[in-house]
VMD Tcl script that draws the C-alpha trace (Angstrom):
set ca {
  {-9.72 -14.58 -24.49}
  {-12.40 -13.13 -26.85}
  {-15.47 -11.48 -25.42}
  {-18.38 -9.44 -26.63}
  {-17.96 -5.91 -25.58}
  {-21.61 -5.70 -25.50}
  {-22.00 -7.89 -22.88}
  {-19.41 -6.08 -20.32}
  {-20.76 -2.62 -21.48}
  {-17.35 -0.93 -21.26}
  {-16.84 2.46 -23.33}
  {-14.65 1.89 -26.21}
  {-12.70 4.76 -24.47}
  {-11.39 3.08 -21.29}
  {-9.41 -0.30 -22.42}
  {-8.11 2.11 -24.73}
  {-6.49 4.12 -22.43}
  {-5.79 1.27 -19.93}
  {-3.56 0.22 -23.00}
  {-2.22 3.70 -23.36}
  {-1.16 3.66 -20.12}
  {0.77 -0.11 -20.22}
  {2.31 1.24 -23.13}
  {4.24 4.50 -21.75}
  {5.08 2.34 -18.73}
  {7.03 -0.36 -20.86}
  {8.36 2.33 -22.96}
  {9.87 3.95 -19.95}
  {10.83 0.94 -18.31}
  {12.49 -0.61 -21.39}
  {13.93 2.77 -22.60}
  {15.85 2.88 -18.96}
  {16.85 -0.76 -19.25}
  {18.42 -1.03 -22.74}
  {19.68 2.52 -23.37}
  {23.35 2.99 -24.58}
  {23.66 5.80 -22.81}
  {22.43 3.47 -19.88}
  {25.42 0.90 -19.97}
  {27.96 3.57 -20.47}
  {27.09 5.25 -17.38}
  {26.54 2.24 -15.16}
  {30.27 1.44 -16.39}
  {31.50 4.83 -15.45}
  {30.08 5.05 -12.02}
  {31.92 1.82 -11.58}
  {35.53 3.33 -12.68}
  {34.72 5.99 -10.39}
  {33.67 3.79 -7.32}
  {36.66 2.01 -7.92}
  {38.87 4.61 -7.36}
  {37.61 6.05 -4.79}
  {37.61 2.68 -2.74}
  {41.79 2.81 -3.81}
  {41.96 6.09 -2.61}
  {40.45 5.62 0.78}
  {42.30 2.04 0.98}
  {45.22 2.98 0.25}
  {45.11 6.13 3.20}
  {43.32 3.33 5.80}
  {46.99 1.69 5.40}
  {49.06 4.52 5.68}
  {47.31 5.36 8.80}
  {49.57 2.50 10.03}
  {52.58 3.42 8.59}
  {55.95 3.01 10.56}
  {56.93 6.26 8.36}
  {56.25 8.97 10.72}
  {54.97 12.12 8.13}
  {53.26 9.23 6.01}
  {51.34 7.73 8.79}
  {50.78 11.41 10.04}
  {49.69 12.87 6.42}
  {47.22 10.05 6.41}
  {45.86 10.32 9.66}
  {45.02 13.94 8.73}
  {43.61 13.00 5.42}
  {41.40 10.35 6.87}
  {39.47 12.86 9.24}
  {39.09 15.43 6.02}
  {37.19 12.97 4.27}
  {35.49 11.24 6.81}
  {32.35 12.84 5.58}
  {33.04 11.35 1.65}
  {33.62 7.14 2.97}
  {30.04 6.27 2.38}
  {29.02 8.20 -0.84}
  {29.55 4.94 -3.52}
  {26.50 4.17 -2.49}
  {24.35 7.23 -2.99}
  {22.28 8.45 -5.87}
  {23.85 9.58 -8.96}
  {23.47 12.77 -8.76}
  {24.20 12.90 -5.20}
  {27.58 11.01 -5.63}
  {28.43 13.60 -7.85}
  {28.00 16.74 -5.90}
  {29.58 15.19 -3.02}
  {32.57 14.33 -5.47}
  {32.42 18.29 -6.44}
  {32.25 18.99 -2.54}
  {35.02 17.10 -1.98}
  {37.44 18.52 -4.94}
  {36.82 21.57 -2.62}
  {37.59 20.10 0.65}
  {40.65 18.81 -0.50}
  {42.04 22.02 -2.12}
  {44.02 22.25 1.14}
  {45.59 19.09 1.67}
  {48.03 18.77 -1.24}
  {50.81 18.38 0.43}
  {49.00 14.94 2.30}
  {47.88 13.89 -0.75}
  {51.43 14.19 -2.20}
  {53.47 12.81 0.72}
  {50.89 9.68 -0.09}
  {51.66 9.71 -3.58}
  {47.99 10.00 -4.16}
  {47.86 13.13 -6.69}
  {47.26 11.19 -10.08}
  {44.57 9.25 -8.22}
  {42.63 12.27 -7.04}
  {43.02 13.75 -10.53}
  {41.85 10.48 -12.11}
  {38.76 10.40 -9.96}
  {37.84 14.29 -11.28}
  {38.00 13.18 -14.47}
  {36.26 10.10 -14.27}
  {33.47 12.51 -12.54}
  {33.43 14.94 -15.22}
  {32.72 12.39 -17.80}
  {29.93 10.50 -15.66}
  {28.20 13.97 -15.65}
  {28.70 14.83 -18.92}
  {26.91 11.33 -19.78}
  {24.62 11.27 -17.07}
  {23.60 14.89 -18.66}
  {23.66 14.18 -21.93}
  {21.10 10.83 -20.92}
  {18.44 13.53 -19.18}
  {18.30 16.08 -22.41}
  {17.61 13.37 -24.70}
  {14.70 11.77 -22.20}
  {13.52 15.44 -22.18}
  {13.17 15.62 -26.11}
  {11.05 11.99 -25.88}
  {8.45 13.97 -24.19}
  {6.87 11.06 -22.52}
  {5.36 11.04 -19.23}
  {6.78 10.42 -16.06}
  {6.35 6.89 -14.74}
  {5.06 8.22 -11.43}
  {2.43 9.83 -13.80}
  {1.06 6.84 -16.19}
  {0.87 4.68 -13.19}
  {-2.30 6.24 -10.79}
  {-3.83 6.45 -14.48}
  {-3.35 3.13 -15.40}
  {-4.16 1.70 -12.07}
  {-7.03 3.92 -12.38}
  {-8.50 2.83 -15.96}
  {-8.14 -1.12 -14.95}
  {-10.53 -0.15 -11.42}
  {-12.81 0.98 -13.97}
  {-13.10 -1.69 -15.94}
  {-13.16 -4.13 -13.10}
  {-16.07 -2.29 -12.04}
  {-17.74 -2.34 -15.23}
  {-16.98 -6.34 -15.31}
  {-18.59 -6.82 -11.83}
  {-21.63 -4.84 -12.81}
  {-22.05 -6.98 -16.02}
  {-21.93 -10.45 -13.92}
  {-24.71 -8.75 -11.73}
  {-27.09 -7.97 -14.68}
  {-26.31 -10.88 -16.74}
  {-29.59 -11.98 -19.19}
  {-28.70 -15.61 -19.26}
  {-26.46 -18.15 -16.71}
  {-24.19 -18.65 -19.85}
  {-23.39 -14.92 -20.38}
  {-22.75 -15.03 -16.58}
  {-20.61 -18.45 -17.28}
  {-18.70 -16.86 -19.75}
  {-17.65 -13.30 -17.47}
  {-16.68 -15.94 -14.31}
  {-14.11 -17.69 -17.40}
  {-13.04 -14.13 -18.50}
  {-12.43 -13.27 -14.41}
  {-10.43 -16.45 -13.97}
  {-8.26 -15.57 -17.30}
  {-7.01 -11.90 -16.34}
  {-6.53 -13.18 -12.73}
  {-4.56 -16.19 -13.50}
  {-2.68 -13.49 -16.12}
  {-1.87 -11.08 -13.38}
  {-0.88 -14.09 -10.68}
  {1.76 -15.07 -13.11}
  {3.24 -11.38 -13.63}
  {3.19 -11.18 -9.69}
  {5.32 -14.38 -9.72}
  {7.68 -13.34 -12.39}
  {8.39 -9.83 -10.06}
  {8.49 -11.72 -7.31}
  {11.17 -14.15 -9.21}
  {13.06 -11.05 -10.57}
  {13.32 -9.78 -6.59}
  {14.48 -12.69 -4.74}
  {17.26 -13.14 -7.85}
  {18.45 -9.82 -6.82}
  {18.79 -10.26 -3.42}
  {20.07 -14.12 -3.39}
  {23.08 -13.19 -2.07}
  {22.04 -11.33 0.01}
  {22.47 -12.96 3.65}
  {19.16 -13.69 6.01}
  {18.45 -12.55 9.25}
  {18.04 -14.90 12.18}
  {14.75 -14.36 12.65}
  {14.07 -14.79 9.45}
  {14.43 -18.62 9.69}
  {12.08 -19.07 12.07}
  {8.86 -17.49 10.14}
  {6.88 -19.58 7.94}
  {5.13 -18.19 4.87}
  {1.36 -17.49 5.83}
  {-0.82 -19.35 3.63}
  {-3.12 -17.68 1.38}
  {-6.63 -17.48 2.09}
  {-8.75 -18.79 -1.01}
  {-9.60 -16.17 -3.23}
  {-6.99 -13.49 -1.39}
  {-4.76 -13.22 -4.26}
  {-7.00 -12.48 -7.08}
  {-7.11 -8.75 -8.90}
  {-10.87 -8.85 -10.00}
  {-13.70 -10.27 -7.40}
  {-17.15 -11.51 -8.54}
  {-19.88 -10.67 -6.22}
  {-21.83 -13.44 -5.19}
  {-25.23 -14.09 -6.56}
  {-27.41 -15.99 -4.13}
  {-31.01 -17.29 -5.01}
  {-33.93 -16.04 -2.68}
  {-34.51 -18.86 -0.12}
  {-37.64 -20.72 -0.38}
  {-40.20 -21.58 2.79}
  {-39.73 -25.74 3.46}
  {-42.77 -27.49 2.88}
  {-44.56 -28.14 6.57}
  {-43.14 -25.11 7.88}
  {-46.54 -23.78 8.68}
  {-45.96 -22.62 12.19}
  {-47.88 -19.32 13.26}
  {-46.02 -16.56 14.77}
  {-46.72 -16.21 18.61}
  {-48.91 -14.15 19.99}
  {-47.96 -11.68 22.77}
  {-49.63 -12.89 25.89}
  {-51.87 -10.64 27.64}
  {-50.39 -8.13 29.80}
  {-47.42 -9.95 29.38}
  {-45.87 -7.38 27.27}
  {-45.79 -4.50 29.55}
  {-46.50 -1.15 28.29}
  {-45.73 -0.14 25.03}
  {-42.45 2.27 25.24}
  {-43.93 5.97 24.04}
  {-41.05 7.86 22.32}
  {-38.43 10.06 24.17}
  {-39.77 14.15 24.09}
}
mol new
graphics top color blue
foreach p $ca { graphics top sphere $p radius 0.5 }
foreach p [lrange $ca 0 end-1] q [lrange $ca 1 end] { graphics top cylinder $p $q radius 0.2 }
display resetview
């Protein structure tokens, strides 16, 4: 929607770098999405989750082995890497170190690993390690040589430049010359509002995807969604302009007088 600039009185400056902003943002949100390097690592991390979760099957079952030095090996390997169960599901770089930790921790157990038959397996995870980092790596030097700014930077400064200009929008509805100028800021208002609602709905669509199979609480069930009050969800709020009220005709009544000495003595002020 088309609108004089004139009439909102923003500097040329500001939707400028609102769009500035919006730009960087999808830039690093697409450039994250759709990398190559992206896929490949997503895909490694899974080779390596997977064979960890062999690894530490593969000793839970042993622990019950009628073999006595098998069931005994893994009993002892199962309270080395107690520590290690849990780490599929940390941060990359996290996962990693504690992989590198564990390389370490394990440096005395060879002869459990062996009597399991799990010494390929431990070697295939280290490699499969090696070659996440070396892509994971490899993904933060060439993000370095973009030189763009940090998500958690643009943001404030985008969020920042579109308070601005709702400002300057409000201000412009409150010093409107004619009821159409005014007419035509409310249809502007209603636009960018009805433009953010349906970006809020398309996040909120892209969230509950991701967690559909996810299972819900109990409690859960028994809330109901709160209505919205009217007006609650919009981005950009109009300050209302009320007319001056006028006197009704016949309303010619007199303001009372005080009675005399009914008013007690005037209160003198406090020393």
């Amino acid at each position: 929607m088309a609108v004089d600039k004139t009439k909102l009185k923003i500097p040329d400056s500001l939707p400028e770098m609102w769009n500035t902003g919006i730009k960087y943002e999808t830039i690093v949100d697409q450039r994250s999405a759709i990398s190559s390097e992206t896929a490949k690592i997503k895909e490694k991390d899974r080779e390596r989750g997977d064979q960890m979760m062999n690894i530490f099957l593969i000793i839970r079952a042993q622990k019950h082995s009628h073999v006595e030095n098998v069931r005994e090996a893994a009993l002892r390997l199962s309270a080395k890497l107690s520590l290690y169960k849990k780490i599929r599901h940390m941060p990359y770089e996290m996962e990693s170190s504690c992989l590198v930790s564990m390389e370490d921790d394990i440096k005395t157990m060879t002869a459990e690993i062996a009597t399991l038959n799990l010494t390929d397996a431990f070697n295939n995870l280290k490699k499969l390690n090696e070659e996440f980092e070396k892509l994971h790596v490899r993904r933060r030097i060439d993000h370095a040589d973009d030189k763009l700014p940090l998500a958690v930077e643009i943001r404030p400064q985008t969020d920042a430049a579109f308070g601005a200009i709702c400002q300057y929008i409000q201000s412009a509805y409150l010093t409107a010359a004619t009821d159409e100028d005014r007419a035509l800021i409310e249809r502007l208002v209603d636009y960018m509002n009805k433009t953010s609602e349906d970006f809020k709905i398309l996040q909120r669509n892209l969230t509950a995807s991701h967690r559909k199979n996810k299972q819900k609480r109990p409690s859960d069930k028994k809330k109901r969604p709160k209505k919205p009050k009217n007006g609650g969800g919009d981005d950009i709020h109009l300050p209302e302009v009320e007319e001056p009220k006028k006197p009704e005709e016949g309303d010619s009544e007199k303001p009372k007088q005080p009675e005399e000495g009914g008013g007690g003595d005037t209160p003198q002020p406090e020393a």
